[in-house]
C-alpha positions in Angstrom: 40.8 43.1 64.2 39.2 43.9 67.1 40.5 46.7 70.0 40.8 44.6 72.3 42.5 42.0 69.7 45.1 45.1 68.6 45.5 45.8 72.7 46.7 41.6 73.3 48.8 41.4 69.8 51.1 44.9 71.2 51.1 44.3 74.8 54.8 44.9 75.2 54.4 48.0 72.9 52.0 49.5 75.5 54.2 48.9 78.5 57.0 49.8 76.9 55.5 53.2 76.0 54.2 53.3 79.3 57.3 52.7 81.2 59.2 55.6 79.1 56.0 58.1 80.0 56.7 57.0 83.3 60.5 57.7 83.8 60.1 61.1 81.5 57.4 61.9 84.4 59.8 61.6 87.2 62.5 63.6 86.2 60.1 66.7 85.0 58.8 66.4 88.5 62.7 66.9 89.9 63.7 69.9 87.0 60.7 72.1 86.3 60.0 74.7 88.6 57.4 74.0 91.5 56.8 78.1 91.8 54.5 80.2 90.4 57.4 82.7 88.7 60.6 80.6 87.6 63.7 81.3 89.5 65.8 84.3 87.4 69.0 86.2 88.5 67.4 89.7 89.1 69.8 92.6 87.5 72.1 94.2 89.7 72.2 98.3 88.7 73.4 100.2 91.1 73.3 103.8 90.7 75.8 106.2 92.6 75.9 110.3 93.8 79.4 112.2 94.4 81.2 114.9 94.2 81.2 114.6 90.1 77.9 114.3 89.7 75.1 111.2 89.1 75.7 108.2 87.8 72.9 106.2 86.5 74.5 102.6 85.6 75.6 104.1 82.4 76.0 107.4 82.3 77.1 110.4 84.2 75.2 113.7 84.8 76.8 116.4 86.9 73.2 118.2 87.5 73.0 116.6 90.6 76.2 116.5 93.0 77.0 116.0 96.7 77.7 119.4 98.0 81.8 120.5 98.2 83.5 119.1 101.0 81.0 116.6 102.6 82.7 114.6 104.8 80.6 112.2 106.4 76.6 111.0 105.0 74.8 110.7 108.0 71.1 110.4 107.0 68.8 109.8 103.4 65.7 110.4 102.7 63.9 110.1 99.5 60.3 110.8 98.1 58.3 110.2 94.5 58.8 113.1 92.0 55.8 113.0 90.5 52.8 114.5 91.8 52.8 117.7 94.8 55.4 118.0 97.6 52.4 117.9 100.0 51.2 114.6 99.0 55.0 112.5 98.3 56.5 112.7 102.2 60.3 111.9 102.2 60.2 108.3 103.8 63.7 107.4 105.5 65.9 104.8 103.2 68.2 102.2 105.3 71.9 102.2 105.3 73.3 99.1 104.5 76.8 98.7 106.3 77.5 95.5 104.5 76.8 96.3 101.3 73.9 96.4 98.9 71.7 93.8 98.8 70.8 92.4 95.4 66.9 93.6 95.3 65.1 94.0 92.2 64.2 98.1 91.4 60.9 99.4 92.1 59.4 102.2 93.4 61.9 103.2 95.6 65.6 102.8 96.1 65.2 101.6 100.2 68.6 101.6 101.0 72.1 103.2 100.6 75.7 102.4 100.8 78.9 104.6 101.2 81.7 103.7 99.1 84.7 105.1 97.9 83.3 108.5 99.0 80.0 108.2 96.8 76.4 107.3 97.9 75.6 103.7 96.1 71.9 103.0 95.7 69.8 100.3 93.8 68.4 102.8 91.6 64.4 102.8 91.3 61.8 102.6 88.1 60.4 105.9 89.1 62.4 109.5 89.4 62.8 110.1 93.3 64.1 113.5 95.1 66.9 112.3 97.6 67.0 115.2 100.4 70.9 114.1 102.3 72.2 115.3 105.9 75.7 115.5 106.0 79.0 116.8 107.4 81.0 119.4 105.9 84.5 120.1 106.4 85.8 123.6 107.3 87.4 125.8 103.8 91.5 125.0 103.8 92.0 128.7 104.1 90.5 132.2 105.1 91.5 135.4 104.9 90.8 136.7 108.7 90.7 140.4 107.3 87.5 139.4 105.0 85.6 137.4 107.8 82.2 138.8 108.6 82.6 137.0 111.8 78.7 138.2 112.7 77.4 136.2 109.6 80.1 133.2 109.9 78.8 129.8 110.1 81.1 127.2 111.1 79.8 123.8 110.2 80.8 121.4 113.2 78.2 120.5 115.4 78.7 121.7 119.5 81.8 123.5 118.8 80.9 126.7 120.7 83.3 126.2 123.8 86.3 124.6 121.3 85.8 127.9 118.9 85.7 130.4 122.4 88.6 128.9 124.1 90.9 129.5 120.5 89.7 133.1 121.1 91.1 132.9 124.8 94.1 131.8 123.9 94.9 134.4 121.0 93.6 137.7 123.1 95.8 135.8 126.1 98.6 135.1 123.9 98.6 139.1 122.7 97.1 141.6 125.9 97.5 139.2 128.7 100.4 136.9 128.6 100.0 136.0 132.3 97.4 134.0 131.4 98.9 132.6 128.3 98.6 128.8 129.8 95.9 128.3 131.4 94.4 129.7 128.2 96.1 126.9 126.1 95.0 124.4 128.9 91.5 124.7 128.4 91.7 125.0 124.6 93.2 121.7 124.4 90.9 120.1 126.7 87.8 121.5 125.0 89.4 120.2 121.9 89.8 116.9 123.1 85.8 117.2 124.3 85.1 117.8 120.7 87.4 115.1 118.9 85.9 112.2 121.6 82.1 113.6 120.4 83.1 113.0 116.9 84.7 110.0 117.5 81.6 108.5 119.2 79.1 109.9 116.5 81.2 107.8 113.9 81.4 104.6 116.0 77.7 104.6 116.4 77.4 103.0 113.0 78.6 99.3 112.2 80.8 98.8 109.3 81.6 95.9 107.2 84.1 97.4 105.2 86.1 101.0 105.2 83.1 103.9 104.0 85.3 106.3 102.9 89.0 106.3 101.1 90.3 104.6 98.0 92.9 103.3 100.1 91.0 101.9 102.8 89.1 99.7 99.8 92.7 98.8 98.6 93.7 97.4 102.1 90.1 95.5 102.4 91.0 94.2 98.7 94.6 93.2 100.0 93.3 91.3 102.8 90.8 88.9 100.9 93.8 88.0 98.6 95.8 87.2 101.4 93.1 84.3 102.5 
């Protein structure tokens, strides 16, 4: 038997085959990928700095803390730790207001987020030195008679006039009660100056959801459920 003989005696073999090859064809082309990488879920680490110490997605190391009594994270930076200081720069990483995006780790960690009163960051491949400007809140308590008020460093920003007028008003209040209240006057409006600067410093950035507080996240938590 000829080719062309076996080709005429299984013609309905052939199409039949051919049809199949045909619809298998057709839904490859809908379900493989059409990329060049296939589509995966990349892994979403985060890694997070506090008061306790560093926390690395599993672990916690407390060789690395935010300073005591930081209120407020205004600005990150971070830089490669290998190589010289002179030749890694500290390059600015963005805050994300609305929560960390879910980005793949590199290099570098990019961004930042505050939450629950630690600094949440997508971690990076490489060691990195963070260098953080913050604000710090006053000590609860000091002892007046141990003050070395020449050394003193009070850490709020354009306070000068808010700190001078308290020390109106208690020299007032004890060699020249005359003047006792005009003295409290301008110490509470040079308070108020200083409570409206910090008020505007903190609305100058855009928040999704509450930065700082347990109880603020229990609230935002409280509200979804309530949808």
């Amino acid at each position: 038997m000829t080719f062309v003989q076996w080709v005429e005696y299984h013609t309905r073999s052939i199409i039949f085959v051919a049809l199949a090859l045909a619809v298998a064809g057709a839904f490859a082309v809908t379900s493989l990928p059409v990329g060049l990488f296939p589509q995966v879920a990349f892994p979403r680490v985060q890694v997070s700095l506090d008061s306790i110490g560093y926390f690395n997605g599993q672990t916690f190391d407390n060789t690395w803390m935010l300073p005591a009594g930081c209120m407020t994270v205004e600005r990150i930076w971070e830089r490669w730790s290998q190589g010289s200081p002179n030749q890694n720069s500290f390059v600015p990483m963005t805050p994300a207001p609305f929560g960390l995006p879910p980005v793949p780790q590199g290099n570098r960690m990019g961004c930042w987020e505050m939450r629950q009163n630690a600094i949440w960051m997508p971690g990076a491949m490489v060691p990195v030195d963070l260098r953080i400007r913050c604000r710090i809140t006053f000590p609860d308590y000091l002892n007046p008679d141990t003050i070395d008020f020449t050394s003193t460093y009070i850490p709020i920003l354009d306070c000068q006039n808010a700190v001078n007028a308290k020390m109106v008003v208690m020299y007032a209040k004890r060699f020249a009660p005359e003047q006792y209240p005009m003295a409290v006057q301008e110490d509470e409006r040079f308070m108020g100056k200083l409570r409206l600067a910090i008020v505007r410093q903190q609305q100058n950035t855009e928040y999704q959801r509450a930065p700082f507080g347990e109880e603020a996240v229990a609230d935002f938590s409280a509200s979804w459920m309530a949808l």
